[in-house]
C-alpha positions in Angstrom: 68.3 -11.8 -84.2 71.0 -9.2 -85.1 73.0 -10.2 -87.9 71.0 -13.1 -88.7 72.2 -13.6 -92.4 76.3 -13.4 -91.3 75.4 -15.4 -88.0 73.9 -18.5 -90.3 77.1 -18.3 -92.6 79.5 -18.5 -89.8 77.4 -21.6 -88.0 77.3 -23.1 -92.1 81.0 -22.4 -92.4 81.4 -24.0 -88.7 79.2 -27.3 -89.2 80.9 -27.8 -92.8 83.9 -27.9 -91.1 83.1 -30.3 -88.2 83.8 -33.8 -90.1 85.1 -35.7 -93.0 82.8 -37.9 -94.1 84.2 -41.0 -97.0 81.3 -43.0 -99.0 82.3 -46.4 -99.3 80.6 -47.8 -102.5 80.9 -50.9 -104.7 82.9 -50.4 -108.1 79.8 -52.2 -109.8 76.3 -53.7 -108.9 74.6 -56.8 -110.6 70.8 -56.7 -111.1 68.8 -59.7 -108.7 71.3 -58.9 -106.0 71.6 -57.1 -102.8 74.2 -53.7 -102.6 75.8 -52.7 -99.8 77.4 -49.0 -99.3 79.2 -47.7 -96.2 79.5 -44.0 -94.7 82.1 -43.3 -92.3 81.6 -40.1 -90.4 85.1 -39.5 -88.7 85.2 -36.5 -85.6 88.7 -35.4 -86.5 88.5 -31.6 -86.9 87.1 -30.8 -83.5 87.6 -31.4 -79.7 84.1 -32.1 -78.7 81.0 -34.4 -79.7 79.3 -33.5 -82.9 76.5 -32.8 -82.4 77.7 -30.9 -79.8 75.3 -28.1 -77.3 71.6 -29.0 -76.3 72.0 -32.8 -77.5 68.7 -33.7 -77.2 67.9 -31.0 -79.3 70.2 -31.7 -82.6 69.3 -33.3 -84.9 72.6 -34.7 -87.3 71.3 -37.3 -89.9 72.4 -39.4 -92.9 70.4 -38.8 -95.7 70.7 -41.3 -98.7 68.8 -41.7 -101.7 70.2 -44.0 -104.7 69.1 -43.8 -107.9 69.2 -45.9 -111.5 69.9 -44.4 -114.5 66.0 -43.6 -115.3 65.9 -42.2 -111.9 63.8 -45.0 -110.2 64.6 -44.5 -106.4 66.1 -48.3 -105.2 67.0 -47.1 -101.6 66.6 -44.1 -99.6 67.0 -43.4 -95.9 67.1 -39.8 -93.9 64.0 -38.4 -95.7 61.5 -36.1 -94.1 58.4 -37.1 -93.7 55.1 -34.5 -94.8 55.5 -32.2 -91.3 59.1 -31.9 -92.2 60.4 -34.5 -89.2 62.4 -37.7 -89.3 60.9 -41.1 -90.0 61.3 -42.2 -86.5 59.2 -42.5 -83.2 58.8 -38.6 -83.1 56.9 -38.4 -86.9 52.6 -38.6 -86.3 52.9 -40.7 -89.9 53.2 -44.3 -89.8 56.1 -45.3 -91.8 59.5 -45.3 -90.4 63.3 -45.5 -91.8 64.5 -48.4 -89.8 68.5 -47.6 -91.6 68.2 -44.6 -90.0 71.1 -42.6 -88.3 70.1 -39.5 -86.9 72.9 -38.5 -83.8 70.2 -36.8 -81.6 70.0 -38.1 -77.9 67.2 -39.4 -76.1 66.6 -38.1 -72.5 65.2 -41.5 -70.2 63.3 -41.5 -67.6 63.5 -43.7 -64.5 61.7 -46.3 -66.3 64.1 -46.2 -69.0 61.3 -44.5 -71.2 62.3 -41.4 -73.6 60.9 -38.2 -72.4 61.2 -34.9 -73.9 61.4 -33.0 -70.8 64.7 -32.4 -68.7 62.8 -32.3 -65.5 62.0 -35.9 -66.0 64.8 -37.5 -67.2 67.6 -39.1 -65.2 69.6 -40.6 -68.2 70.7 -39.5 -71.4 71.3 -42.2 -74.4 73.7 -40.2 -76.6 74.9 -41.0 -80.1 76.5 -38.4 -80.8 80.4 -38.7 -82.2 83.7 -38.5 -80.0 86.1 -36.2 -80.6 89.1 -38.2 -82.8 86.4 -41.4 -83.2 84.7 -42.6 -86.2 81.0 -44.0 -87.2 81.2 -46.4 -89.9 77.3 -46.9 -91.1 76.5 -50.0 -93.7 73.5 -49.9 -95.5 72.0 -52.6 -97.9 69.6 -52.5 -100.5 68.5 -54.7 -103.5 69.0 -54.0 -107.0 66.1 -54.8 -108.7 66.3 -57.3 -112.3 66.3 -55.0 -115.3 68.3 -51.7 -113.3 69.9 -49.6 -115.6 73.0 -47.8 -114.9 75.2 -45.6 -113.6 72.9 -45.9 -110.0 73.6 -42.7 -108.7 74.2 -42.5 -104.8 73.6 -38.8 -103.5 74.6 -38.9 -99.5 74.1 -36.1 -97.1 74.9 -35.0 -93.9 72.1 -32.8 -92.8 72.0 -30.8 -89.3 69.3 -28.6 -87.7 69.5 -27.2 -84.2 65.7 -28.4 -83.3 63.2 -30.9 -84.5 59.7 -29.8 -85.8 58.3 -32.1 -83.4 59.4 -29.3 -81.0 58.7 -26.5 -81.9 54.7 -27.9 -82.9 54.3 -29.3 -79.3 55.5 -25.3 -77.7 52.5 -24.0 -80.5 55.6 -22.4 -82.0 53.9 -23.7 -85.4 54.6 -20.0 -86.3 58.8 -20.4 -86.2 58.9 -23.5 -89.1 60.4 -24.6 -91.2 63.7 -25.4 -88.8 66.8 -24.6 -91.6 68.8 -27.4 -92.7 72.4 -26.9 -93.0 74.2 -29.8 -95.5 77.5 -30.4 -93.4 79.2 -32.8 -95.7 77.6 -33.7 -99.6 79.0 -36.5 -102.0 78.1 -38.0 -104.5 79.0 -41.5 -106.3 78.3 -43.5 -109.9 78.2 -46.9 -109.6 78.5 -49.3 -112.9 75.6 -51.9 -113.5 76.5 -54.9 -114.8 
């Protein structure tokens, strides 16, 4: 592509500027019991759905790892599994992030069964976010007996314009790894007590 290099920071600059995103986090957590965080993704710098274009081929994800003070991972969700794709239906691996939020929509078929080809589908299932709305996410995790603090929450809101998946079916293996652009970053210390 011409201009490839000014092209990618105008989309970065674009995407960056898409949403506000607020982490909603205790002001303390207390080993032997169960956190809970929010994320609230608010559409209010645009006048379209974000993700917006080829729905079905966006991908727009949470990803969320928390961390203790020794840096023991107590939650994650969002992560890529070893072929670079989301830990959902689409991934060949077994294990799958059921906290997941991933904004990509799912063409149906007559059945009501996902497809991956237009020609097929008849229905779209689209989670993608309103113009002016907001998507308030809670997750939950436990905080193990003997956590240290600060926990450490680092949340992302990651965006490519195709999935792996993709591009491996078309034998396009050639074309990865898909950039990931990091709309909205923050992160949070949380006392232990």
């Amino acid at each position: 592509f011409p201009h490839r290099a000014e092209q990618r920071q105008l989309v970065t600059a674009l995407l960056q500027d898409a949403l506000t995103m607020d982490v909603i986090t205790p002001a303390s957590m207390s080993p032997g019991t169960r956190a809970t965080m929010q994320v609230s993704l608010t559409n209010d710098r645009t006048g379209h759905n974000v993700p917006s274009g080829v729905p079905f081929n966006r991908q727009m994800w949470l990803s969320i790892v928390v961390r203790d003070a020794q840096q023991r991972e107590l939650y994650s969700s969002g992560q890529l599994d070893a072929n670079g794709d989301l830990m959902d239906g689409h991934s060949v691996f077994a294990a799958r992030d059921p906290d997941l939020f991933n904004a990509q929509a799912t063409m149906r078929r007559a059945d009501g069964a996902a497809t991956g080809f237009t020609w097929d589908a008849v229905g779209l299932d689209n989670p993608s976010i309103p113009a002016g709305e907001t998507r308030l996410l809670t997750y939950g995790f436990d905080v193990p007996h003997g956590t240290l603090g600060p926990v450490t929450v680092d949340v992302a809101l990651r965006f490519r314009s195709f999935p792996p998946y993709v591009f491996r079916a078309l034998g396009l293996d050639s074309l990865l790894p898909i950039p990931i652009i990091d709309m909205e970053e923050a992160t949070r210390q949380v006392s232990v007590e």
